[in-house]
N, C-alpha and C positions, 0 to 999 in steps of 0.2 A: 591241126591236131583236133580231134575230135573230143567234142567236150563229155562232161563223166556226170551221170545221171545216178542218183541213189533213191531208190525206193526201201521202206521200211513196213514191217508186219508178221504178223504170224505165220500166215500159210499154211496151213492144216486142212487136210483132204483139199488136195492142188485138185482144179477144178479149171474150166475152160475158162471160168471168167479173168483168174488168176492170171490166164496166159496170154487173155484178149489184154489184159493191164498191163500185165509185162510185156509184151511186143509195142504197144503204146511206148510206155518208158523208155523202150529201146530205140526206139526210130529218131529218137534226141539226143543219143549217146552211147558211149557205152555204159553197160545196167549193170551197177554194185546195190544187191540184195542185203540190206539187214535183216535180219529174223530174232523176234521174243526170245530168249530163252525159253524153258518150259517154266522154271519158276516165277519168272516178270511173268507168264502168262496166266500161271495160275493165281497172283495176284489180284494181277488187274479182272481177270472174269471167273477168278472161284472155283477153278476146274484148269486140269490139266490139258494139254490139246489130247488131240487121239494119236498122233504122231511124234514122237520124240523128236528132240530137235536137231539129232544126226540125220532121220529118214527124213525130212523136210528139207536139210540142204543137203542130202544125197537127190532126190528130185529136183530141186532146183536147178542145181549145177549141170543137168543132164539137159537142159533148155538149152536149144542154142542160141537164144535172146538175153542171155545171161551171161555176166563177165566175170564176176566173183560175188560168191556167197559167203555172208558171216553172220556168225552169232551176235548180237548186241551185246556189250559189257553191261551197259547201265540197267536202268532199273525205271519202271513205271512208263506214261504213256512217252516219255522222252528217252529211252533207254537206250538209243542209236546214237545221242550224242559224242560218247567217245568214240564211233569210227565215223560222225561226221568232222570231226576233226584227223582222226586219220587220212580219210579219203579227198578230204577237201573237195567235192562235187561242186561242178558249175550249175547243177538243178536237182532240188529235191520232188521230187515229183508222189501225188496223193490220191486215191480216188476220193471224191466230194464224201463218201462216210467216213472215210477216215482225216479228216482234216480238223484240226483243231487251231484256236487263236496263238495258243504255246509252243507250234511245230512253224507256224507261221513266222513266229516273232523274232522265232530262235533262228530262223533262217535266214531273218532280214539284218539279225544282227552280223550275221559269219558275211555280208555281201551275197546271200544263194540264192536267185531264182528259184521261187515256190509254185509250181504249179501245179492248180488242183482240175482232176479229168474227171468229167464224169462217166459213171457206167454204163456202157456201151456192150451191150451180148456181140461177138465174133458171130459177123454175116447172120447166120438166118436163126442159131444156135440157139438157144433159152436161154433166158438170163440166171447165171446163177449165183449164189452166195454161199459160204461158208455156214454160218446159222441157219439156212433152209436144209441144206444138206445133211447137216448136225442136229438140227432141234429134235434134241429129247423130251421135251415136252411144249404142250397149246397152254400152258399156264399162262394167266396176262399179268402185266406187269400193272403199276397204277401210277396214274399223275394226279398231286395234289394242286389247285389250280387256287385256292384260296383260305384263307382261314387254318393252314396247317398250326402246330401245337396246340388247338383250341382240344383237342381229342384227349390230351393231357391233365385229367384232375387237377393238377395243382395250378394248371392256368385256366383254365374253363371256372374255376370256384371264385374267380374273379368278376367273371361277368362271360355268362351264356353266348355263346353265339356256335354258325356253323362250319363245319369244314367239307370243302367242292372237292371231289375228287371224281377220275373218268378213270374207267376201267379200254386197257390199250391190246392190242393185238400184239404175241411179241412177233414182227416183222423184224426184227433187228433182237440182238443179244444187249442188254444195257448192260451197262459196267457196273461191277458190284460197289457197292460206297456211294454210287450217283443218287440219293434221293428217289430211287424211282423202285422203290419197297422191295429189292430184289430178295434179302433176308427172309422177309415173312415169306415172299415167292416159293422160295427154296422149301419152308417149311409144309408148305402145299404140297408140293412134288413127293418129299416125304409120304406124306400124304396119302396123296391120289396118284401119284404118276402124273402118265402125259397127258391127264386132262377133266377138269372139274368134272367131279359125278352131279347127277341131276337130281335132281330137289329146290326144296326152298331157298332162294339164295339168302336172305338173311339167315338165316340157320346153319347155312354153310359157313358163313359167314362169320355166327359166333365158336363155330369148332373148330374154326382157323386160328382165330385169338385166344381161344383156350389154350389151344396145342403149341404155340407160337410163345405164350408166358403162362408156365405151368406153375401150380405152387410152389415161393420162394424166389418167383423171378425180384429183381433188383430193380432196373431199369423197362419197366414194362415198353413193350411196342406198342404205339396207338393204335385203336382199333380203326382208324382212317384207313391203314395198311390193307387189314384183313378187308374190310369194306369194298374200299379202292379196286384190289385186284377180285375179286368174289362176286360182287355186282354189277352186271353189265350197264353200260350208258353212263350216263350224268349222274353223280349224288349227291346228294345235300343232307348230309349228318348233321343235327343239333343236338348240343354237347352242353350239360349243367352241371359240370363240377364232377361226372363220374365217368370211369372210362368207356361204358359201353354209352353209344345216343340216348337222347329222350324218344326219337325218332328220327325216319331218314326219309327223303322227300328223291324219289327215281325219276328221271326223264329219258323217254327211250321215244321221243320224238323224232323221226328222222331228218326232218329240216333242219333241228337243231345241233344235230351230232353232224350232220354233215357240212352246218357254218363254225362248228368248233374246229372240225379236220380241216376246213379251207382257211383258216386263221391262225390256226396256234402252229409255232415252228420252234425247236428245239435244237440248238447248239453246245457241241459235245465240247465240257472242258477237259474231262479225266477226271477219276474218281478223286476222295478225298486222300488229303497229304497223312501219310500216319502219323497219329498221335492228336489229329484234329480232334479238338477239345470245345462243343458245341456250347457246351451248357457253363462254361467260365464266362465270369462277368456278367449274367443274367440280369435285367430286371424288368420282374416279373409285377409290374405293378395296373394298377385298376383301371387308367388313363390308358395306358399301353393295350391292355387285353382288351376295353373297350374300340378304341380305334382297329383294332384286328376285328375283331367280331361284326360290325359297321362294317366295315371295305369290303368285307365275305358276303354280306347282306348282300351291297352292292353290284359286288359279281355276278351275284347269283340272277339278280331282277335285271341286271343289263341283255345275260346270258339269253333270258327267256325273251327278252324285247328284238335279240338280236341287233343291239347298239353297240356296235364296235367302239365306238370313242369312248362309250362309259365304262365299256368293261376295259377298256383298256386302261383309262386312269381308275379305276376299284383294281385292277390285279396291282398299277403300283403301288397305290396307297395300302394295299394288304401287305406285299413285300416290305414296304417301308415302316408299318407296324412289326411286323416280325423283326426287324434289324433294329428296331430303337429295345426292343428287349431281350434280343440275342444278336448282340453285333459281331459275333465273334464267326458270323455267317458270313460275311466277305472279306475283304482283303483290299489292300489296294489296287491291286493286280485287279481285282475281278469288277472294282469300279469303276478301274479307269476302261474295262473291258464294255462294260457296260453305255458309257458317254459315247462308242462308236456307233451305237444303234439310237441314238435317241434322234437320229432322224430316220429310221426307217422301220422303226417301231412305236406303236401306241402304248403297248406297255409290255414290264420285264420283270422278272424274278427266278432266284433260282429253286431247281427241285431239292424237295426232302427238307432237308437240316442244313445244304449249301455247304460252304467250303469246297466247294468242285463239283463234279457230274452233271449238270445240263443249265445252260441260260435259256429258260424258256421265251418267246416270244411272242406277242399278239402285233400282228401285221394286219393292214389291208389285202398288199401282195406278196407273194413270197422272199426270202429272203436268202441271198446267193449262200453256198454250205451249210445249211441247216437240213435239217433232218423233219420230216410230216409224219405224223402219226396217224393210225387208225383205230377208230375208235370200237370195241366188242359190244355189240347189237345183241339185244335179246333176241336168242333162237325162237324159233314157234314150237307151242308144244305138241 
């Protein structure tokens, strides 16, 4: 008997890569298709697909590498679950971006062979993806790499220090809720459309966070956000208690954006659980903001020496300051997630606000399913 292979995803504008992966899939089995709903989709990435989820498994079904296609009942990056209990598959099978610790785990518990393939273009083909094909806009997203809530008046008035943030190319769509500013993103695109106008970037910069918390906002967005994705390269915001910097320190050295891309690796957990409630149980005290402030420091001078080992103990010692005053950033899950890489990582943390969206990493070598970034380079004028 031929064993029964499931793969799971969106599919929207089915594309050659889609079929070089499904004929993969298939040569293992016969291939039971899950597909998003449109609303687990619009969930998870903030947008509707372009294809309703009737025309995506009318196409599907039309493959002849295809045994049965179904709707996912559930909901979030795991929303296949109830027809992987219908189906009972001998492999669930992933490309290396879509592969998460949670899809693994859940697979090892049912007894399922998880294998994850990497992307492979069919024969001579181009390689393609769903967000190259899709991207509505060159907007960048931002990674905060040290020093995050220092950008926040009510923790910066503790004790000064800065917050590191890299302005990233979207090559990939991050999931909304991941830590990785998508929010203010969006508010960009409002904006400009598909693609920063040219001028001063700190100026752009401040009419991001203006537009992004207008009078009356509650809950301000740090201006690390606006920063982050506005500011091409490396930057180093120093924060005294107010939400815009004292100033901000740019590195658009090339050596060093390009030993940040050869290091830093990012592993997709899924966005945050609803109802995730960052700011319960805070403490926000002077001991705490100073050891964050310190670790950021240390980041920052490892960064520019180019010392792996130190920036890697400064990014956890910043991670580990932000959790002794917002512990409500991990989970048990996400720590015992963590102890699998502490041999193959110098250091870890997660993006944004944590509770899900990316376990960043700092390697020497790269790290098997994880995701590289690129970093946006100052254009020439």
């Amino acid at each position: 008997m031929r064993k029964k292979v499931l793969v799971s995803g969106c599919f929207d504008l089915l594309h050659s890569g889609h079929v070089a992966f499904l004929q993969e899939a298939a040569s293992l089995g016969l291939l039971h298709v899950c597909i998003g709903s449109d609303q687990t989709i619009h969930a998870l990435k903030g947008r509707f697909p372009v294809n309703a989820q009737a025309e995506r498994m009318f196409m599907l079904e039309a493959l002849s590498c295809v045994h049965t296609v179904r709707v996912s009942r559930g909901s979030g990056m795991l929303d296949f679950e109830p027809e992987l209990d219908a189906i009972r598959p001998d492999i669930f099978f992933v490309n290396e971006d879509g592969h998460t610790p949670e899809k693994e785990a859940l697979c090892r518990a049912h007894g399922i062979e998880y294998t994850v393939a990497k992307r492979t273009p069919a024969g001579q083909l181009p390689a393609r993806s769903t967000t190259a094909l899709r991207q509505v806009s060159n907007i960048p997203y931002r990674i905060d790499l040290a020093g995050g809530w220092l950008d926040q008046p009510w923790v910066s008035i503790h004790y000064p220090g800065p917050v590191i943030t890299i302005s990233i190319e979207p090559t990939q769509q991050f999931n909304h809720r991941s830590g990785m500013a998508t929010s203010t993103r969006d508010k960009a695109i409002e904006l400009w459309g598909q693609a920063l106008p040219s001028g001063n970037p700190e100026q752009l910069a401040r009419i991001l966070f203006a537009y992004d918390n207008p009078p009356g906002t509650v809950e301000v967005s740090g201006s690390q956000d606006s920063i982050g994705i506005i500011m091409p390269g490396l930057n180093k915001a120093h924060y005294t208690g107010r939400f815009w910097p004292e100033r901000i320190e740019p590195v658009q050295e090339e050596r060093i954006l390009d030993w940040l891309e050869r290091h830093l690796f990012l592993l997709p957990l899924g966005p945050r659980r609803a109802g995730y409630q960052v700011l319960d149980e805070t403490r926000i005290e002077p001991e705490n903001v100073r050891a964050l402030a310190l670790a950021a420091e240390a980041c920052w001078e490892a960064i520019l020496q180019q010392d792996l080992v130190a920036f890697g103990r400064a990014f956890r010692a910043s991670f580990e300051a932000q959790i002794a005053m917002f512990p409500n950033m991990v989970d048990p899950e996400i720590l015992a997630l963590i102890e699998q890489f502490r041999d193959k990582a110098l250091g870890w943390k997660l993006s944004g606000a944590g509770g899900g969206g990316y376990l960043i990493l700092i390697a020497e070598n790269p790290v098997q399913d994880t995701i590289q970034i690129k970093i946006r380079r100052q254009k020439p004028d």
